[in-house]
N, C-alpha and C positions, 0 to 999 in steps of 0.2 A: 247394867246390873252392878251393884255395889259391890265392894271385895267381899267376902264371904258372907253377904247379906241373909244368906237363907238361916246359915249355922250360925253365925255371932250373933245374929239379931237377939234383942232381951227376952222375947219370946219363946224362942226354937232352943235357947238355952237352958230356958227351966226345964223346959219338955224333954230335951232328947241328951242332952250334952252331957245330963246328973247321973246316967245310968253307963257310963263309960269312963275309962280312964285313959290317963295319957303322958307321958314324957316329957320331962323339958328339953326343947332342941334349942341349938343354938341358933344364931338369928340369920335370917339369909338374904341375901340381894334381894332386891325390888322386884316383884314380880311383873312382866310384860304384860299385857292387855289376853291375849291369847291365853296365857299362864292362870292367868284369874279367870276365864271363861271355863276353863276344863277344870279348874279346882271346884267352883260353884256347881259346874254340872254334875259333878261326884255329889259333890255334898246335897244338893238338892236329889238326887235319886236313894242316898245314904237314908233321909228324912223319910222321904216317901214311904222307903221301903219300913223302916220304922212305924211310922205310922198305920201302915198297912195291919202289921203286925197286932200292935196295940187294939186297933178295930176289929181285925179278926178275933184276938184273945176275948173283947166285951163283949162282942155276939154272943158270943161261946160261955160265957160267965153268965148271963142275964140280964133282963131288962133294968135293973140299976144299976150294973157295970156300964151297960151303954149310956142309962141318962148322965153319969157323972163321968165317963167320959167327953162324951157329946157339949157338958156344959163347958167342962174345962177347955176344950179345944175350941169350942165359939167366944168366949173371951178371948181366946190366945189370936184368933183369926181377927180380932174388933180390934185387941191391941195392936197388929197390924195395920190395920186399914187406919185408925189414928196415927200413923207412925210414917202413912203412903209408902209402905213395905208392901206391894201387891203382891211379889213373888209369892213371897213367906205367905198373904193370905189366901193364896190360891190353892197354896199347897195343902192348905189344913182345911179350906171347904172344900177341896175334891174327895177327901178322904171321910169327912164328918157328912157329907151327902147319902155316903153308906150307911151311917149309924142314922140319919133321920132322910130316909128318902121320901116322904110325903111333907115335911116342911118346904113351903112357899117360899117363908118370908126368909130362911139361909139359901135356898135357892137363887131368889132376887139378889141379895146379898154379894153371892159366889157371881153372879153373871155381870155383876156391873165392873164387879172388882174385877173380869176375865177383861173387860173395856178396858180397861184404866192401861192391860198392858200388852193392849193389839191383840190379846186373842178374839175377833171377832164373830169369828163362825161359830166358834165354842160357845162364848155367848148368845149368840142367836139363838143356838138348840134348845139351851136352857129355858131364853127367856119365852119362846115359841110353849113350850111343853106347862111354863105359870100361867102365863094369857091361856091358854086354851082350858088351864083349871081354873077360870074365873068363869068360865064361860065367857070368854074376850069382852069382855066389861071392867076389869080391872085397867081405871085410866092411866094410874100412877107405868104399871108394866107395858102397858100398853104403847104410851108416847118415847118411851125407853125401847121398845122394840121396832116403832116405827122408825126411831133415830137412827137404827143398826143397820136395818131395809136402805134405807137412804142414804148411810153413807157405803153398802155395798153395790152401790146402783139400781137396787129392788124399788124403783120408783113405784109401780104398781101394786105391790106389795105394802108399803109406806102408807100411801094415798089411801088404801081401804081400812086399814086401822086406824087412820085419823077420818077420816067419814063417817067410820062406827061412833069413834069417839066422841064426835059431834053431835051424832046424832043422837045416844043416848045421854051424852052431857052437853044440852047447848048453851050451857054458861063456862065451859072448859075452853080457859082462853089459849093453853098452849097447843092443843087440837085445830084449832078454829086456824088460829097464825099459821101454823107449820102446813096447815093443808093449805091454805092461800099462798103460803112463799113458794111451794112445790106446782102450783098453776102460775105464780108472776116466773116462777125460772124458765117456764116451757111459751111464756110470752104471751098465755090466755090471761090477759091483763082484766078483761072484761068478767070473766068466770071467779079470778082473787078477786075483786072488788067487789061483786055481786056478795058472796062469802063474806067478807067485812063487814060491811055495810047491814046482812042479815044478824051477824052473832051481835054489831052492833044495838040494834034493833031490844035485844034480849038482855043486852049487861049496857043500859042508856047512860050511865054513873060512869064505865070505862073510856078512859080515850085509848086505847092502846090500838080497838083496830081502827080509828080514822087516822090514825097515827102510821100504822103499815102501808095503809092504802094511801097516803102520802109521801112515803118511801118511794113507792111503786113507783109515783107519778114523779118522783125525782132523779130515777134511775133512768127513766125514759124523757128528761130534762123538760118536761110538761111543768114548768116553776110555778106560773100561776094556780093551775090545778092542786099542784101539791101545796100551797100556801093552804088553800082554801081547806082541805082537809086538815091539816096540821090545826087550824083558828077553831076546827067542827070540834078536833078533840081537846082542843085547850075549854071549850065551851062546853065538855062534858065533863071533863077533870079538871079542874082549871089552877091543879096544882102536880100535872102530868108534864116534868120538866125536861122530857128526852122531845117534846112537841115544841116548847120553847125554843130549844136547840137545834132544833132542825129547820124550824121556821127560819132562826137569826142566821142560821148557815147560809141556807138559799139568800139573804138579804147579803151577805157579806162575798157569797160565790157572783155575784149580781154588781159586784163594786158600792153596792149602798150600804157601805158600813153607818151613816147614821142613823137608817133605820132599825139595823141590826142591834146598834145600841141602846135603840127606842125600848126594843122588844127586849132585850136581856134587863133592863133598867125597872123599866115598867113590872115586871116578874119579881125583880128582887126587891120591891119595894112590900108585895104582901106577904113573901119566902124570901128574908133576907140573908137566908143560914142552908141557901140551898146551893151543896159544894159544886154542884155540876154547873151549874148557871158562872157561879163566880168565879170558877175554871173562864170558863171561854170569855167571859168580857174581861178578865186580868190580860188575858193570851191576847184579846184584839187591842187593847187599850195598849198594852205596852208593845205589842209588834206597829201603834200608828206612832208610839213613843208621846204616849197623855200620860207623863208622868204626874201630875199633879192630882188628874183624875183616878188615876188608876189605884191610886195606894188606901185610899179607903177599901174599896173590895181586896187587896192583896193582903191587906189587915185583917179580914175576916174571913178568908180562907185560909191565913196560916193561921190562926186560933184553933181552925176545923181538923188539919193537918201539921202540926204540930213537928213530926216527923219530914215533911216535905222540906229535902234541904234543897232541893231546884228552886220551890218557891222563895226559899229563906234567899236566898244567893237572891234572885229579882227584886224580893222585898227593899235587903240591901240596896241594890241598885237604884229604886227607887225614891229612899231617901234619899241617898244621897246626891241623886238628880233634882228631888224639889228641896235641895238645902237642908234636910232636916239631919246633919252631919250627926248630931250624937244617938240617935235612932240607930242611924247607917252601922258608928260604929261599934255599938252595943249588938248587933244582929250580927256580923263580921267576925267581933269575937266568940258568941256562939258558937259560930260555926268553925271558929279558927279551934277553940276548948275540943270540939267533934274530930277534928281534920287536922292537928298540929300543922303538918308537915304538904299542906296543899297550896301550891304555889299559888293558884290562882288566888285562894282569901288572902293570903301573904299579900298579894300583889295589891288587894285591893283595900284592904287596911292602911297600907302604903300609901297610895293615893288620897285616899279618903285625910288621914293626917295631913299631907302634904295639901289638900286644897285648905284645909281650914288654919294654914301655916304654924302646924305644928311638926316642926321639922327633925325633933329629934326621934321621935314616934314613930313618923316617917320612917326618917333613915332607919331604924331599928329592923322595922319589915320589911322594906325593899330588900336589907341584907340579908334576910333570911332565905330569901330565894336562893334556890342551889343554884348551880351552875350550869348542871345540867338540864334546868327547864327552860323553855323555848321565852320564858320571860326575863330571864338572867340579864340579855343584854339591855333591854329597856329598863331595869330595875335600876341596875348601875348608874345609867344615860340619869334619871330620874335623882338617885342620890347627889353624880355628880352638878347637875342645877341647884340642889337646895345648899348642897357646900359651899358654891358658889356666892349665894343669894348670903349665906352666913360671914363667910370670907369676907365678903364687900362691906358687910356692915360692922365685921371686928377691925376693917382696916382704919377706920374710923375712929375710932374707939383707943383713945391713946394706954387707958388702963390697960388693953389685955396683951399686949405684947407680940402680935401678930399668931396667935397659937391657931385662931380658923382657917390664916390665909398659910398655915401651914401644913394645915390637913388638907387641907384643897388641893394645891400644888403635889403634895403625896398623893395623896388618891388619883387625879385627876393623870399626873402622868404614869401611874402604876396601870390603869384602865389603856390610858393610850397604846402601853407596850402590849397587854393581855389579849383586848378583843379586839383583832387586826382588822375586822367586817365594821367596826365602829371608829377606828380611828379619825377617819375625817370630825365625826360627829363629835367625840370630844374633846377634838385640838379647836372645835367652833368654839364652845362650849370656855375652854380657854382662854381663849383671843378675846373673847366677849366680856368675860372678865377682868383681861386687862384694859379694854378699851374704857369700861364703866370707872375704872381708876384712872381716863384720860390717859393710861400707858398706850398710845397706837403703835408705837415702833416694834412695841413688842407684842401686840396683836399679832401686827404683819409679820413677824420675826415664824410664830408659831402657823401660822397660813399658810406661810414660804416654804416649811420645810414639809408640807403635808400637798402642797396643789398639786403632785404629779402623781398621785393618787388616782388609782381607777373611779374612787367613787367622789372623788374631788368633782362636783357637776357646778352645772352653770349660776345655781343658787349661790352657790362659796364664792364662786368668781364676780359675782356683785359684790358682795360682800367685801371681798378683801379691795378691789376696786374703790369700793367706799372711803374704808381704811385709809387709800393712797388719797382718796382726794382730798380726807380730812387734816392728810401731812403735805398737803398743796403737793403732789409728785404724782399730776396730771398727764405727764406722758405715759406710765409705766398704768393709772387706771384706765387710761383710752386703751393704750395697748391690748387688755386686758378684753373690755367689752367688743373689741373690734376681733379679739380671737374669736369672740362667740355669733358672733354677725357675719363670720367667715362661714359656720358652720350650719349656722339660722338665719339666714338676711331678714323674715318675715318677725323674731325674734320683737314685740313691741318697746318690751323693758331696756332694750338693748339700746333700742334708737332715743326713748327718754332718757335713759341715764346721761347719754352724749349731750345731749340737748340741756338739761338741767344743768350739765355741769359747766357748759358753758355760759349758759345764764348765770351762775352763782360768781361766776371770774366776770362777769360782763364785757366778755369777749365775742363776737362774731353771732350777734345777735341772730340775727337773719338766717345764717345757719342752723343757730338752737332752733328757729322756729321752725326752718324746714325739717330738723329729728324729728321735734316736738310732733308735726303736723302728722309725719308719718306715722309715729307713734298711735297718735289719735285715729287714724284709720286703720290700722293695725287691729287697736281696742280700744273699740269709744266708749268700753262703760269702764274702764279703771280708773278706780280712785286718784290712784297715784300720777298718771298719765295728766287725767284734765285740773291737777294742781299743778303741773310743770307748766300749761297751756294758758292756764289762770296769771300765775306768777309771769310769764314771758308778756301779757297784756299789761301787768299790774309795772315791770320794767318798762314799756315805751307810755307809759301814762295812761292806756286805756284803762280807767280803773271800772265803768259800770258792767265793759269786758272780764275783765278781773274778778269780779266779785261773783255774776254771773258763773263763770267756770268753776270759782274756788267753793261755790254753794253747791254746783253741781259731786264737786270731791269729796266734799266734808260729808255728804250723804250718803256717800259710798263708803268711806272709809272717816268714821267719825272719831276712831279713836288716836290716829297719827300725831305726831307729835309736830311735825312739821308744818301741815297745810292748816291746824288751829292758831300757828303760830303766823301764817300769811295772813288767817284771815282777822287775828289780833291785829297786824300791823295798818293791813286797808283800813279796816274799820277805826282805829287810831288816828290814821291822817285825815280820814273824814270826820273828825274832832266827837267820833260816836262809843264813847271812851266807856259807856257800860258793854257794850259789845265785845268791844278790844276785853275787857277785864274777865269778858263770859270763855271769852275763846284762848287766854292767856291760864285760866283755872285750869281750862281742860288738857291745852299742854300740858300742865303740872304732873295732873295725875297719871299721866302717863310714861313722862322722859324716866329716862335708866340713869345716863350719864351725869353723875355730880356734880361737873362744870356746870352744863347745860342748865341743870336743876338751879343752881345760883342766877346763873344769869337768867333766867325766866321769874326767880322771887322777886330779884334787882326790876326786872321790868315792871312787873306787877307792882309793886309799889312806887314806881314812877307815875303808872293810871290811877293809883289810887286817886294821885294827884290832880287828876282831869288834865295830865300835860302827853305828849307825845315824849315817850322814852329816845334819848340821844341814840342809843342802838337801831332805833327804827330811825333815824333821819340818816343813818351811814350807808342805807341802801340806795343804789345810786338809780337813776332814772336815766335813762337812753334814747 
């Protein structure tokens, strides 16, 4: 019950509150729960008794005291029931009952609004006392009284008022149903269906009861059956869209979501604006993740629903899953204009900027993220990459004076100290930076002082592994992979790394190939693995070995910057110099590292030349 719902209500104030005065008191602590129960109970018996009053004075005045009381107080009770104030309109039809006790229709009134707030029994009596002055023909009272039976457990009771009511209305569809669901609860499946199938008979234009009687047959997992009913009512409505849905359901409960999408598809093509339909195939399309498919319908049911911001958020999603970036973030802002201050749209306007490398925008909304939402640390993680990515390319840039790679280094070590659960992540995040500057010392500088880190894992320890091998200080990277093989012998990556790295010294062949091999038994479908396997062929001169392997990697991992660059060099010496120049591009678009990037244009315009790059003759053969 509201705090003084009966008495402040705008109602109970005109009525009762204008004929009393009162005091200003000063203001008092909060009232406890218990406190407002026995305040409202006064005051609602204060009313009462008020009103009692009032009613007895109109009796006592005359027949137009009563009707102009009577009217005033059924307004006041309707301004109520608009207002879903039950209390307050209970109070004032119990009392107005008096002034019109032969009205029905305040009777009904009083009885449903007794519903509305658990008084159930009280309602019954009421509505027991209308039905019987209809001579129990009154359908509307009627399937209102059955409902009362029914949910008091008066099944039998229930049951005969809706039998009447069929029988004296056999086009009364909520009679018909509700007497069929009360036979399918008790399990005579055969008894509801009979019943269906009869009112069917009588209202041919309804799908609604082959519609229930394919409930029936779903609840007792009969799917075929129920299919077929479900097709009976689409064929008698064929614009009865809960039969649609129920059909697609069973196809989708069934694991044949294409049929499911036959039948939602096929529907929306003659109802293209039917929201219940376009609900469930948004819901299946993007839970299979058809985002391409799916945004045309997610288009037209947020047109429907306007206000749906769960839609709007998917909508978003949507675009920005089939690229349609300024869609995404025109809908994001929407919702950001709605929501200032909601981490999630923050996060994903973020994003959204950041994929279409617009990185100042980006960073704008990543920062906006508090600190206290569970996206704080990925938001950062996120800023500090595009700093990064900024950093690298003012280092470049002789005009600017190093001012990004000075935000970078600020932020990037300010995060370091802050979010101690992320450290490892952004001293990677660092190193990585300096490596693409060709600085490795100081890569490993920054690795060094972080690998004894709980969350320092075996990822980072390739990595910086990496690092040493690119500074030729091949003892201190074996060391490295041989702590993790200590702890994982079965470890594949571990036994290629060893392997490769021998290969690239052209040291102890034999040996690489026994890493290598192991490696490949380890995992024979990585990418990485059967380029190390490739390359160790393509070193003892097996090259259609070579090629073989190195076609098997580049299929796996097509974007590496490495195994395009083997299979540039094979195919070069086999003087097949458009190939070399196909598999030298694709390096391109992919290397981080500056150097690297030179020395791969420098190649590349050696093959322009139809010659074999001197770089490719420096690898030795064994």
């Amino acid at each position: 019950m509201r705090l003084l719902a009966i008495f402040f209500s705008t109602i109970t104030l005109i009525l009762f509150v204008g004929c009393s005065t009162s005091k200003h008191k000063k203001p008092q602590a909060e009232l406890n729960q218990a406190q407002i129960e026995k305040i409202n109970q006064k005051t609602a018996e204060r009313v009462s008794q008020r009103l009692a009053e009032l009613s007895d004075a109109a009796i006592a005045s005359g027949e137009d005291k009563v009707r102009f009381l009577a009217s005033d107080m059924y307004l006041k009770a309707s301004a109520a029931l608009m207002e879903s104030d039950y209390v307050t309109a209970n109070l004032i039809f119990k009392h107005l009952i008096k002034l019109a006790p032969k009205d029905n229709f305040i009777k009904q009134k009083y009885a449903i609004s007794l519903i509305r707030t658990g008084d159930i029994e009280d309602s019954k009596k009421i509505l027991e006392e209308v039905f019987k002055a209809s001579n129990r023909k009154d359908s509307k009272i009627g399937l209102v009284l059955a409902g009362v039976y029914a949910s008091l457990g008066k099944i039998k009771e229930s049951r005969a008022i809706y039998k009447r009511l069929v029988h004296f209305y056999p086009k009364n569809e909520e009679a018909c149903i509700f007497l069929a669901k009360s036979y399918a609860l008790e399990k005579k499946t055969k008894k509801s269906i009979n019943l269906l199938n009869s009112c069917a008979k009588k209202n041919r234009r309804k799908g609604i009861y082959a519609y229930y009687s394919g409930k029936i047959y779903v609840d007792l997992k009969q799917y075929k059956t129920a299919k077929k009913y479900f097709k009976k009512s689409l064929k008698a409505q064929r614009d009865f869209s809960r039969s649609v849905m129920a059909l697609g359901l069973i196809y989708e409960e069934l694991g044949q979501n294409t049929n499911a999408k036959k039948v939602y598809k096929k529907y929306l093509r003659k109802h293209p604006n039917d929201t219940l339909i376009l609900s469930r195939i948004v819901q299946l399309l993007f839970t299979q993740e058809k985002y391409k498919e799916v945004v045309e319908y997610a288009e037209r049911l947020s047109d429907h629903e306007p206000d749906n911001l769960n839609l709007k958020v998917k909508l978003g999603i949507l675009y920005k899953d089939s690229s349609q970036f300024e869609k995404s973030i025109r809908i994001f802002k929407e919702l950001h204009e709605f929501a200032p201050d909601n981490d999630k749209i923050l996060y994903y306007l973020g994003g959204i900027y950041q994929e279409v490398q617009d990185y100042d925008n980006s960073i704008t909304y990543f920062g906006k993220v508090v600190e206290t939402s569970g996206l704080y640390q990925d938001s950062s993680f996120q800023i500090a990459q595009m700093l990064s990515i900024m950093a690298k390319s003012d280092f470049y840039d002789k005009s600017s004076k190093g001012a990004q790679h000075d935000k970078f280094i600020s932020y990037i070590n300010n995060k370091i100290e802050e979010i101690k659960d992320f450290k490892v992540e952004f001293s990677i995040v660092k190193a990585a930076y300096f490596e693409s500057l060709d600085d490795n010392d100081e890569a490993i500088d920054i690795l060094e002082d972080v690998k004894n880190d709980k969350t320092f894992v075996d990822e980072h320890r390739f990595y910086l592994a990496a690092l040493f091998e690119k500074e030729s200080e091949f003892n201190k990277s074996t060391e490295l992979i041989e702590e993790i093989l200590e702890v994982d012998a079965s470890n594949a990556h571990a036994w290629n790394f060893l392997g490769y790295s021998l290969l690239e010294r052209n040291e102890k062949l034999d040996d690489a190939y026994k890493y290598i091999k192991k490696a490949v038994e380890l995992s024979p479908d990585d990418g990485y693995i059967r380029d190390s396997l490739g390359w160790y062929y393509y070193k003892k001169g097996a090259t259609t070995k070579a090629l073989s392997e190195l076609k098997k990697a580049i299929k796996l991992v097509p974007g590496d910057v490495s195994i395009n660059k083997h299979m540039a060099i094979i195919y070069s010496n086999l003087k097949n110099f458009n190939k070399a120049k196909f598999y030298i591009k694709k390096a391109l678009d992919s290397v981080q590292a500056e150097s690297e990037r030179k020395e791969l244009s420098g190649v590349l315009r050696e093959l322009e030349k139809n010659r074999v790059p001197a770089s490719f003759h420096s690898v030795n053969i064994k």
